[in-house]
OpenMM code with the backbone's topology and positions (N, CA, C; nanometers):
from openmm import Vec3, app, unit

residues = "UNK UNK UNK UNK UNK UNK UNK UNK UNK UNK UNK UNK UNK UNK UNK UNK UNK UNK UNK UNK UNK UNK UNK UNK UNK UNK UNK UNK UNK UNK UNK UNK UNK UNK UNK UNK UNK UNK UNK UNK UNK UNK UNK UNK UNK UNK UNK UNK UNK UNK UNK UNK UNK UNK UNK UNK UNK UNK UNK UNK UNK UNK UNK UNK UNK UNK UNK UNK UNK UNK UNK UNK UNK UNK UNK UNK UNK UNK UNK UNK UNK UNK UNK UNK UNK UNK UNK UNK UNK UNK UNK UNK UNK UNK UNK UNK UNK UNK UNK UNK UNK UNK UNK UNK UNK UNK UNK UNK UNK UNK UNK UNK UNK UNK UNK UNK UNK UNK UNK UNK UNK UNK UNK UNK UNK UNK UNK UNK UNK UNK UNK UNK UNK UNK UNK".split()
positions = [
    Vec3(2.1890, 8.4907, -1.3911),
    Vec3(2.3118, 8.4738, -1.4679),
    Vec3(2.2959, 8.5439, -1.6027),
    Vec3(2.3939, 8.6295, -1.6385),
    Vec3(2.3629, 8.6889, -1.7499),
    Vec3(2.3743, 8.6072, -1.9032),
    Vec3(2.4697, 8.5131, -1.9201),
    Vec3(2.4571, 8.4691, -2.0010),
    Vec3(2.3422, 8.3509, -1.9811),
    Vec3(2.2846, 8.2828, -1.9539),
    Vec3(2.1592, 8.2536, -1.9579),
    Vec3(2.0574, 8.3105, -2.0524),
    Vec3(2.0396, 8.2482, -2.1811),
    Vec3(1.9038, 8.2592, -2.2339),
    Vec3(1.7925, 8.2391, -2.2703),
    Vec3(1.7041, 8.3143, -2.2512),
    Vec3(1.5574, 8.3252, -2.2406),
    Vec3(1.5145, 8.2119, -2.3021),
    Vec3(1.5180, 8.1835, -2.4083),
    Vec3(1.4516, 8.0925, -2.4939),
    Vec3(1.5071, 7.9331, -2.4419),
    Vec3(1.4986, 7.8706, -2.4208),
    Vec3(1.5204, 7.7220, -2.3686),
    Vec3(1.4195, 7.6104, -2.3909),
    Vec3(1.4828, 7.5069, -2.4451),
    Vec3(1.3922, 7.4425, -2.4581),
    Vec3(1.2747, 7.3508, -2.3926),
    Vec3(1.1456, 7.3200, -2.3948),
    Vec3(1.0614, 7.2633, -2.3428),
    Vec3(1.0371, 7.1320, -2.3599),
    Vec3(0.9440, 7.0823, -2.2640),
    Vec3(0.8368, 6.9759, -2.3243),
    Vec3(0.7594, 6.9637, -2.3557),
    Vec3(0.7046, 7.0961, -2.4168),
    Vec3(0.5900, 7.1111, -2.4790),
    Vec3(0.5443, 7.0448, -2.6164),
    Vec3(0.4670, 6.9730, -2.6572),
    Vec3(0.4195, 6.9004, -2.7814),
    Vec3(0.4324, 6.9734, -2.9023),
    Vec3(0.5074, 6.9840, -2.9866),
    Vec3(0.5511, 7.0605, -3.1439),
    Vec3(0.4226, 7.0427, -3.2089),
    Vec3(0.3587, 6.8904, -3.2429),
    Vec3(0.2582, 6.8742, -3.3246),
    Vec3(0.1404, 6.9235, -3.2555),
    Vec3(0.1301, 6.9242, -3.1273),
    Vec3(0.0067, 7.0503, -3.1005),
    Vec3(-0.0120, 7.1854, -3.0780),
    Vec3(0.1284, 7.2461, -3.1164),
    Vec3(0.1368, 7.3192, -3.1164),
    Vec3(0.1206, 7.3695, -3.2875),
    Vec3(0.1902, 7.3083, -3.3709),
    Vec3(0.1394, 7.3337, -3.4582),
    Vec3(-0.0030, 7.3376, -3.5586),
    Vec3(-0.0464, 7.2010, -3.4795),
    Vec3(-0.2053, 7.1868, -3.4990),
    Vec3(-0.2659, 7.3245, -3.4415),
    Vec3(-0.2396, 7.4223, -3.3676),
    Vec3(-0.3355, 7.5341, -3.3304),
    Vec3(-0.2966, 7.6435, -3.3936),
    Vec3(-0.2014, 7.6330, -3.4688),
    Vec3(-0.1724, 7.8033, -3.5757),
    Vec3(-0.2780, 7.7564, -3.6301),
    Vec3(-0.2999, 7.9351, -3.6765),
    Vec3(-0.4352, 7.9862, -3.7701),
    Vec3(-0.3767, 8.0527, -3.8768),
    Vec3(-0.4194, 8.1346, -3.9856),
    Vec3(-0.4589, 7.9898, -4.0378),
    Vec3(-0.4243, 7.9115, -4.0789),
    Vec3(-0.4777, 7.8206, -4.1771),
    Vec3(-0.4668, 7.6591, -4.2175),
    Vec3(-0.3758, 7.7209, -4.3215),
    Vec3(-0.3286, 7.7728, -4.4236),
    Vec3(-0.2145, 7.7826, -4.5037),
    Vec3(-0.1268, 7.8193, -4.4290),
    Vec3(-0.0661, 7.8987, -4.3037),
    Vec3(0.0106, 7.8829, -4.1869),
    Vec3(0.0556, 7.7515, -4.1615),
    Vec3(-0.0524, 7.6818, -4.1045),
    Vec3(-0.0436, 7.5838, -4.0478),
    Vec3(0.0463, 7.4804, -4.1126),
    Vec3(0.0074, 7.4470, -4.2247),
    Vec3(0.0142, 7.3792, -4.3713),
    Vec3(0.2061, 7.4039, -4.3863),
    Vec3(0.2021, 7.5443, -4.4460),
    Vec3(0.3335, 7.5821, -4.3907),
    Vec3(0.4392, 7.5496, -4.3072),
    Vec3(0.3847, 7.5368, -4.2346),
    Vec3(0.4524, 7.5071, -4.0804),
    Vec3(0.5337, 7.3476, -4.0993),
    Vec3(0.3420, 7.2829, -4.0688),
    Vec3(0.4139, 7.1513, -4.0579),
    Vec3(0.5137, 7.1059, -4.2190),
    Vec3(0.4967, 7.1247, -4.3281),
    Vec3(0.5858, 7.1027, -4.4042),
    Vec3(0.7139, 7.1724, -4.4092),
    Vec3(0.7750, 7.2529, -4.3500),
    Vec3(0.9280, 7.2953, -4.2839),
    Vec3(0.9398, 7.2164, -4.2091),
    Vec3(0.8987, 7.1709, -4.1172),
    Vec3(0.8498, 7.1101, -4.0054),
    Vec3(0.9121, 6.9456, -4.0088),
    Vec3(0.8337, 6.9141, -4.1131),
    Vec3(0.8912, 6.7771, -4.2018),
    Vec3(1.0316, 6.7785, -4.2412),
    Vec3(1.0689, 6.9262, -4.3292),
    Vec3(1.1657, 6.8916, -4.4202),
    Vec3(1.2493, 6.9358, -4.3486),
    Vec3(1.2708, 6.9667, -4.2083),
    Vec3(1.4399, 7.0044, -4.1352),
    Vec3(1.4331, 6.8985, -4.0197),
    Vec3(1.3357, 6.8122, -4.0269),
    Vec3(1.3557, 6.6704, -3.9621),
    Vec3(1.3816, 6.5681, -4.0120),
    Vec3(1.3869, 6.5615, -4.1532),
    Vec3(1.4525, 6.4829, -4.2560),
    Vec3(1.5558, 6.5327, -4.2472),
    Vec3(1.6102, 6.6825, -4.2450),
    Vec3(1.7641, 6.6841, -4.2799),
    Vec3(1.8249, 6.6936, -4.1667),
    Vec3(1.7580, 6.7022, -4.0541),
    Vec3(1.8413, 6.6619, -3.9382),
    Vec3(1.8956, 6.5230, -3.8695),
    Vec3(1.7578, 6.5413, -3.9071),
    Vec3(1.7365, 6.3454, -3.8288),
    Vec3(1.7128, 6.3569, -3.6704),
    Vec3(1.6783, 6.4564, -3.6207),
    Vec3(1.6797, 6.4982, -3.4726),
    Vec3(1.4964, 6.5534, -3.4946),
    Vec3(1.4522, 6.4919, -3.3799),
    Vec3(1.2645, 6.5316, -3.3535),
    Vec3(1.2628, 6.6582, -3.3447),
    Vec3(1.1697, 6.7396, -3.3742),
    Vec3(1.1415, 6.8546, -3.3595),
    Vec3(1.1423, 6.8787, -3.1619),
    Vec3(1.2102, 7.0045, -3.1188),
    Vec3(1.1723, 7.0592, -2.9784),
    Vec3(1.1137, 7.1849, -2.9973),
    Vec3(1.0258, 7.2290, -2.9104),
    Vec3(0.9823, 7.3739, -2.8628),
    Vec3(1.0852, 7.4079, -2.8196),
    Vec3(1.1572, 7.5441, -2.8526),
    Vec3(1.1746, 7.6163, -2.7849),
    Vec3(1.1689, 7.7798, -2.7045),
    Vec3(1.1212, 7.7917, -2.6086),
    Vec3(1.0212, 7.9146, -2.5223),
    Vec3(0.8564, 7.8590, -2.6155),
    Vec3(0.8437, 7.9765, -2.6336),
    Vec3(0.6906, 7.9166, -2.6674),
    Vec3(0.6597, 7.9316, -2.8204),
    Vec3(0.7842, 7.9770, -2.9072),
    Vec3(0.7236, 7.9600, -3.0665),
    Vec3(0.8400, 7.8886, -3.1715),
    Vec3(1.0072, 7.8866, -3.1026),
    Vec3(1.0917, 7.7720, -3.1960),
    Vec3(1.0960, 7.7187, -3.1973),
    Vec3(1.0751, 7.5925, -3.3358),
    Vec3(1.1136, 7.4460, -3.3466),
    Vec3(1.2597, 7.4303, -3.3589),
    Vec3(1.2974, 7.3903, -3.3261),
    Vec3(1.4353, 7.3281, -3.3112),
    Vec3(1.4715, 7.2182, -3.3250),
    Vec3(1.5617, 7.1753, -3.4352),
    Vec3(1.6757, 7.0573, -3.4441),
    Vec3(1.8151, 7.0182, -3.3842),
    Vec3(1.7981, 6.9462, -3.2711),
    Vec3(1.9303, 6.8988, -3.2566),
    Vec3(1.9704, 7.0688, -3.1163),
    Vec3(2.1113, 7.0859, -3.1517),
    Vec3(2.1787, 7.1333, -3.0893),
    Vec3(2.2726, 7.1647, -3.0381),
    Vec3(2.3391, 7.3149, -3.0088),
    Vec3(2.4859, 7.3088, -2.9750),
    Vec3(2.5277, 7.4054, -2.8716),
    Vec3(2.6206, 7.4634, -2.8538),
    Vec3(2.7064, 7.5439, -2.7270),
    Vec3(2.7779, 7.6753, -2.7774),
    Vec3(2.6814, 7.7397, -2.7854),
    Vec3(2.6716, 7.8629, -2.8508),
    Vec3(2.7362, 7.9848, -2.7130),
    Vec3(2.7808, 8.0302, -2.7385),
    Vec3(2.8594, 8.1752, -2.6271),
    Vec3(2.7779, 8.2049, -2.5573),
    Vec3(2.6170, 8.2326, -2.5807),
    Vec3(2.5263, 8.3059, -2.4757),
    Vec3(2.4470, 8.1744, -2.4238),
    Vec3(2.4554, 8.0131, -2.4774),
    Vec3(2.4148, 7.9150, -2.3916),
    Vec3(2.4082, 7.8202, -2.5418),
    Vec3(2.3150, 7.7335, -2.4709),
    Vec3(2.2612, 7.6157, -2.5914),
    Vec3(2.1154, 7.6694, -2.6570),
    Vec3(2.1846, 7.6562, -2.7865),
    Vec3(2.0536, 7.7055, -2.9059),
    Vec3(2.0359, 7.5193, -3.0068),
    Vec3(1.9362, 7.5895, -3.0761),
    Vec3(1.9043, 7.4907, -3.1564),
    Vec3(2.0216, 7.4868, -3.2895),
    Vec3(2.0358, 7.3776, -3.3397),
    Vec3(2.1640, 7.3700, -3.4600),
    Vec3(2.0673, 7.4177, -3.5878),
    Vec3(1.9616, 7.4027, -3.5792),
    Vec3(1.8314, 7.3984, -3.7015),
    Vec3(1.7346, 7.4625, -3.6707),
    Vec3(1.6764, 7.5449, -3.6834),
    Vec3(1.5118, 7.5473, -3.6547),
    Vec3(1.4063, 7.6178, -3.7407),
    Vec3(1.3212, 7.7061, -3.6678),
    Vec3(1.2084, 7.7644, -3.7807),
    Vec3(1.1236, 7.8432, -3.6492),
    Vec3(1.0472, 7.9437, -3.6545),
    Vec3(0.9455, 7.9919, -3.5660),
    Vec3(0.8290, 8.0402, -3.6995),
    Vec3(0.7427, 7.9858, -3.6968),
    Vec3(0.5928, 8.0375, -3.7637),
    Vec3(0.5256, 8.1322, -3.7446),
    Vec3(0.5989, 8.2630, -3.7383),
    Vec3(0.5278, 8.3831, -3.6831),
    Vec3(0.4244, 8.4606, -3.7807),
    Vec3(0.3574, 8.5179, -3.7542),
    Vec3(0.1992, 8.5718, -3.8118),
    Vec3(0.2343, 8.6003, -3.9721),
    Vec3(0.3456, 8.7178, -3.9682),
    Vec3(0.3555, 8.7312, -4.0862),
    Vec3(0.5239, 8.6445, -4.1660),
    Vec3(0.5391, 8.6031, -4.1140),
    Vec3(0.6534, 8.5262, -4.2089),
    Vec3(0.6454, 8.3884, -4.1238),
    Vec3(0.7174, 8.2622, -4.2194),
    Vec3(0.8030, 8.1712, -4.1373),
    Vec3(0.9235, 8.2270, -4.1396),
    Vec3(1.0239, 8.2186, -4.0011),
    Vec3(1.1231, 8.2336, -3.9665),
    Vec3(1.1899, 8.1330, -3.9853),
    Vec3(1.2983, 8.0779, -4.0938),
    Vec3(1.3993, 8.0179, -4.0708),
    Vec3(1.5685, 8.0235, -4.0437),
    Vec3(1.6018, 7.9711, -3.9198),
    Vec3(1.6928, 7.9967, -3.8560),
    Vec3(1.7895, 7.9113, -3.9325),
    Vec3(1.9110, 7.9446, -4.0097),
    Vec3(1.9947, 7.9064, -4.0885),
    Vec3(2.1622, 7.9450, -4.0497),
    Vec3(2.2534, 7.9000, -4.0141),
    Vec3(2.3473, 7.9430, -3.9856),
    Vec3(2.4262, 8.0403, -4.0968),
    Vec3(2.4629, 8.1686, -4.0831),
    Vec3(2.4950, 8.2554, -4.2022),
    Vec3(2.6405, 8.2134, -4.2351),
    Vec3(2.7036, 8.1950, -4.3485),
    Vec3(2.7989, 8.1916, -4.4140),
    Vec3(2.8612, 8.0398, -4.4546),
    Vec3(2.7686, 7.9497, -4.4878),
    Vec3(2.7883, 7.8508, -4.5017),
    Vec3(2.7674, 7.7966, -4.6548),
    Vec3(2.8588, 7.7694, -4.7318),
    Vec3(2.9433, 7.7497, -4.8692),
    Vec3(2.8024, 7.7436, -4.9793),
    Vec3(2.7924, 7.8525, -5.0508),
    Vec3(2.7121, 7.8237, -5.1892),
    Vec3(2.6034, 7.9412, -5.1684),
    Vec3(2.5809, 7.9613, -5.0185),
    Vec3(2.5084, 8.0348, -4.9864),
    Vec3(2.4250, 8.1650, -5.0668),
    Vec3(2.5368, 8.2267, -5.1118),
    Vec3(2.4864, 8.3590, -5.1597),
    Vec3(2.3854, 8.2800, -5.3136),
    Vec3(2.4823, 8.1930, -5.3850),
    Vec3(2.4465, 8.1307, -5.4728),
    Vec3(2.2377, 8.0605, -5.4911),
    Vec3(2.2691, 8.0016, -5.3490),
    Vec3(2.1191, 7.9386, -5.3427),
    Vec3(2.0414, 7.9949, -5.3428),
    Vec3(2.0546, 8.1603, -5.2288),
    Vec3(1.9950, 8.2470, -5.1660),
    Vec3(1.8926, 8.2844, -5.3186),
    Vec3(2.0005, 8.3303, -5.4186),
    Vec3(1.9756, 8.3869, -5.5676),
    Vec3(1.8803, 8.3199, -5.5974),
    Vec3(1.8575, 8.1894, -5.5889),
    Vec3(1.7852, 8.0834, -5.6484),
    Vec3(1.6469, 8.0129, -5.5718),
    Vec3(1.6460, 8.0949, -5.4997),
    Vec3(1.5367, 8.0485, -5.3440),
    Vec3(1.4188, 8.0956, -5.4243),
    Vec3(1.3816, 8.2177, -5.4738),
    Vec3(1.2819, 8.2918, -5.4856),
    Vec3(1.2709, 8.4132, -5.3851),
    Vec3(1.1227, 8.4408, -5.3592),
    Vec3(1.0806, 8.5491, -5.3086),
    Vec3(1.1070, 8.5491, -5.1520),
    Vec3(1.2190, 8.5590, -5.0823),
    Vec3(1.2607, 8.5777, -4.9684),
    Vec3(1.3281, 8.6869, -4.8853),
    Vec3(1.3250, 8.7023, -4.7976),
    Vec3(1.4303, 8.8180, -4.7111),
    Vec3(1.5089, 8.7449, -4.6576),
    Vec3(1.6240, 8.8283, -4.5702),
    Vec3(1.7185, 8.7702, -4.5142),
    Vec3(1.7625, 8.8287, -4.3605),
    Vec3(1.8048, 8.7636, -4.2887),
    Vec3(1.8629, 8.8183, -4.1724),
    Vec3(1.9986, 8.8057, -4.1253),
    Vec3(2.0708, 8.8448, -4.0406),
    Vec3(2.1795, 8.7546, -4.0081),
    Vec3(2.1700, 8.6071, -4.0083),
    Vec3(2.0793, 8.5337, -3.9468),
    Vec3(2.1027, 8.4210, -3.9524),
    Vec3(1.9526, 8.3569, -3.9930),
    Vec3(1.8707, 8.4325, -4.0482),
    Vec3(1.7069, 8.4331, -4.0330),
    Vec3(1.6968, 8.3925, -4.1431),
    Vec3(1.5799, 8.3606, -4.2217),
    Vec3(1.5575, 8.3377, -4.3679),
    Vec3(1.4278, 8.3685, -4.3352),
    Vec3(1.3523, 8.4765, -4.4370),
    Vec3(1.1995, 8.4990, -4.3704),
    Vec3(1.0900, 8.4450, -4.5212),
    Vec3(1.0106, 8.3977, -4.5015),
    Vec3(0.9612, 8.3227, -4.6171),
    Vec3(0.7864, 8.3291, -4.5502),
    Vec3(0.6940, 8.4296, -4.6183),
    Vec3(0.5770, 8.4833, -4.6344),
    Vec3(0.4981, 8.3266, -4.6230),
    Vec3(0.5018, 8.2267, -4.7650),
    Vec3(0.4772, 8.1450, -4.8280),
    Vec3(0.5288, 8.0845, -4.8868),
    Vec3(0.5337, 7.9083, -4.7836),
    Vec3(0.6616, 7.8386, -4.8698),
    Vec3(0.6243, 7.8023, -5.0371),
    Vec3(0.4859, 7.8728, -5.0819),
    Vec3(0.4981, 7.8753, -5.2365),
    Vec3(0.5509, 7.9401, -5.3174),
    Vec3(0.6333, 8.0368, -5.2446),
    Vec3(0.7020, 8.1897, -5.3362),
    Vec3(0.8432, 8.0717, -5.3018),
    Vec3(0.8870, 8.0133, -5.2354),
    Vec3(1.0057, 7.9426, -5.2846),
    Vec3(1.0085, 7.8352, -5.3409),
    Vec3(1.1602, 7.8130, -5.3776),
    Vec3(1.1469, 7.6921, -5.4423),
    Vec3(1.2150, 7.5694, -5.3159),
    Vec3(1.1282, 7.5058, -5.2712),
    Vec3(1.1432, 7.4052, -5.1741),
    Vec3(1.2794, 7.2985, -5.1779),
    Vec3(1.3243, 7.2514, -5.2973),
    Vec3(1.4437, 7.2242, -5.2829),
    Vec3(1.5955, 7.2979, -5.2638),
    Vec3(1.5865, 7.4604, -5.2834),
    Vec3(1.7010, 7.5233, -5.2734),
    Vec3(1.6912, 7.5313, -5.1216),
    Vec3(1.5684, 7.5266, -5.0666),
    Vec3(1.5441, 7.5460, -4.9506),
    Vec3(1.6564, 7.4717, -4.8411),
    Vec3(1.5957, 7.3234, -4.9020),
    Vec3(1.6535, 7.2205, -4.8292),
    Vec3(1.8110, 7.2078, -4.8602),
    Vec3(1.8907, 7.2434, -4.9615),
    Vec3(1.9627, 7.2605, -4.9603),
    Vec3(2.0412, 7.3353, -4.8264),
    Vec3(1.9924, 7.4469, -4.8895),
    Vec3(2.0366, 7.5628, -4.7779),
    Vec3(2.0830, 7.4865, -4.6548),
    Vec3(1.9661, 7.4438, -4.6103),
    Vec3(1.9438, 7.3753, -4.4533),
    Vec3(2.0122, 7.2575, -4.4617),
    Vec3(2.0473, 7.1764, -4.5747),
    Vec3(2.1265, 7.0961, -4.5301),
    Vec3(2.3264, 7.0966, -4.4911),
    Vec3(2.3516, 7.2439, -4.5951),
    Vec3(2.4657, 7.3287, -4.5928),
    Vec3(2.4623, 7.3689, -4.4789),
    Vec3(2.3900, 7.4417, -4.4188),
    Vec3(2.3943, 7.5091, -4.3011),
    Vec3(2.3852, 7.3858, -4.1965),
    Vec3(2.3556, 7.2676, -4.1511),
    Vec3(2.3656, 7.1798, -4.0775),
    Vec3(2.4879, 7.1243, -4.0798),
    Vec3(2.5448, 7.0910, -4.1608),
    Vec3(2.6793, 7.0369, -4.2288),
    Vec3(2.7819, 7.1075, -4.1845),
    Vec3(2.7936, 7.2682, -4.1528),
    Vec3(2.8396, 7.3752, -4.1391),
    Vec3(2.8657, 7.3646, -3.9782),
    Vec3(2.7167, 7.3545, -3.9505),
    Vec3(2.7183, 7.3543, -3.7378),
    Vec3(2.7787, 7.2600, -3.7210),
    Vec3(2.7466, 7.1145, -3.8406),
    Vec3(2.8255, 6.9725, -3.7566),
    Vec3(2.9979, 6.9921, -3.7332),
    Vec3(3.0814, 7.0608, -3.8638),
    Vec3(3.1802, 7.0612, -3.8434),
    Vec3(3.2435, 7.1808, -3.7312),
    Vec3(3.1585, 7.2878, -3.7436),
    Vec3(3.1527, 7.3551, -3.6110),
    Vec3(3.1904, 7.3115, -3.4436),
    Vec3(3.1150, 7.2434, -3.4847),
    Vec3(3.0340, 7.1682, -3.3205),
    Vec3(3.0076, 7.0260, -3.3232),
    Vec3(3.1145, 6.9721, -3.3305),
    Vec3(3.0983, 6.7993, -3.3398),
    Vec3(3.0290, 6.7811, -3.2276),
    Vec3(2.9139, 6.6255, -3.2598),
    Vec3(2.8215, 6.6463, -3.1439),
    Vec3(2.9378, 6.4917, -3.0210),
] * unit.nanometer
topology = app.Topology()
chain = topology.addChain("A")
for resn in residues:
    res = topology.addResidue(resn, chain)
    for name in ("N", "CA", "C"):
        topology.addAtom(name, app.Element.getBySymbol(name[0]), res)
């Protein structure tokens, strides 16, 4: 089926999965995003394929994606943020040392940001999917 996508979620264990990134400031990394978009979700962390955490969830055109998430890849954390959601450009300014994607937020070291614009962000952008996509 073509719309069918790849990435889907598992039952694979998040916290052992995160327990095996290398290294330990990775790691460190990790699980504290990890923490702070499960506080603003309120939904457990899922795997999804073999490197996104994911919050929650919705009914997206090419299938069901995560409403929240993050992937910990070698050289950045990936955070998955819904793009155009109110203040945005504003926070973005105020984040620190970050890149951007369509819907990506790429962050080296969550010490080059500032951790509460962060959560902001993510809580705008959740707020954004909820009225989107009532669950």
């Amino acid at each position: 089926m073509a719309n069918t996508p790849k990435t889907l979620p598992t039952t694979a264990s998040v916290p052992d999965f995160l327990a095996a990134l290398e290294p330990a400031a990775r790691r460190a990394d990790a699980q504290a995003i990890a923490a702070l978009l499960q506080a603003i979700s309120g939904h457990p962390p899922v795997l999804w394929g073999s490197s996104i955490i994911g919050y929650g969830s919705y009914p997206g055109a090419t299938g069901t994606w995560p409403r929240l998430g993050f992937s910990p890849r070698k050289a950045n954390q990936v955070i998955y943020l819904m793009d155009g959601f109110t203040g945005q450009a504003d926070l973005l300014s105020a984040l620190g040392k970050a890149s951007t994607g369509v819907s990506c937020l790429y962050v080296k070291k969550l010490a080059d940001v500032d951790v509460d614009v962060l959560a902001e962000m993510a809580r705008r952008s959740w707020a954004m999917m909820a009225e989107r996509y009532p669950a």
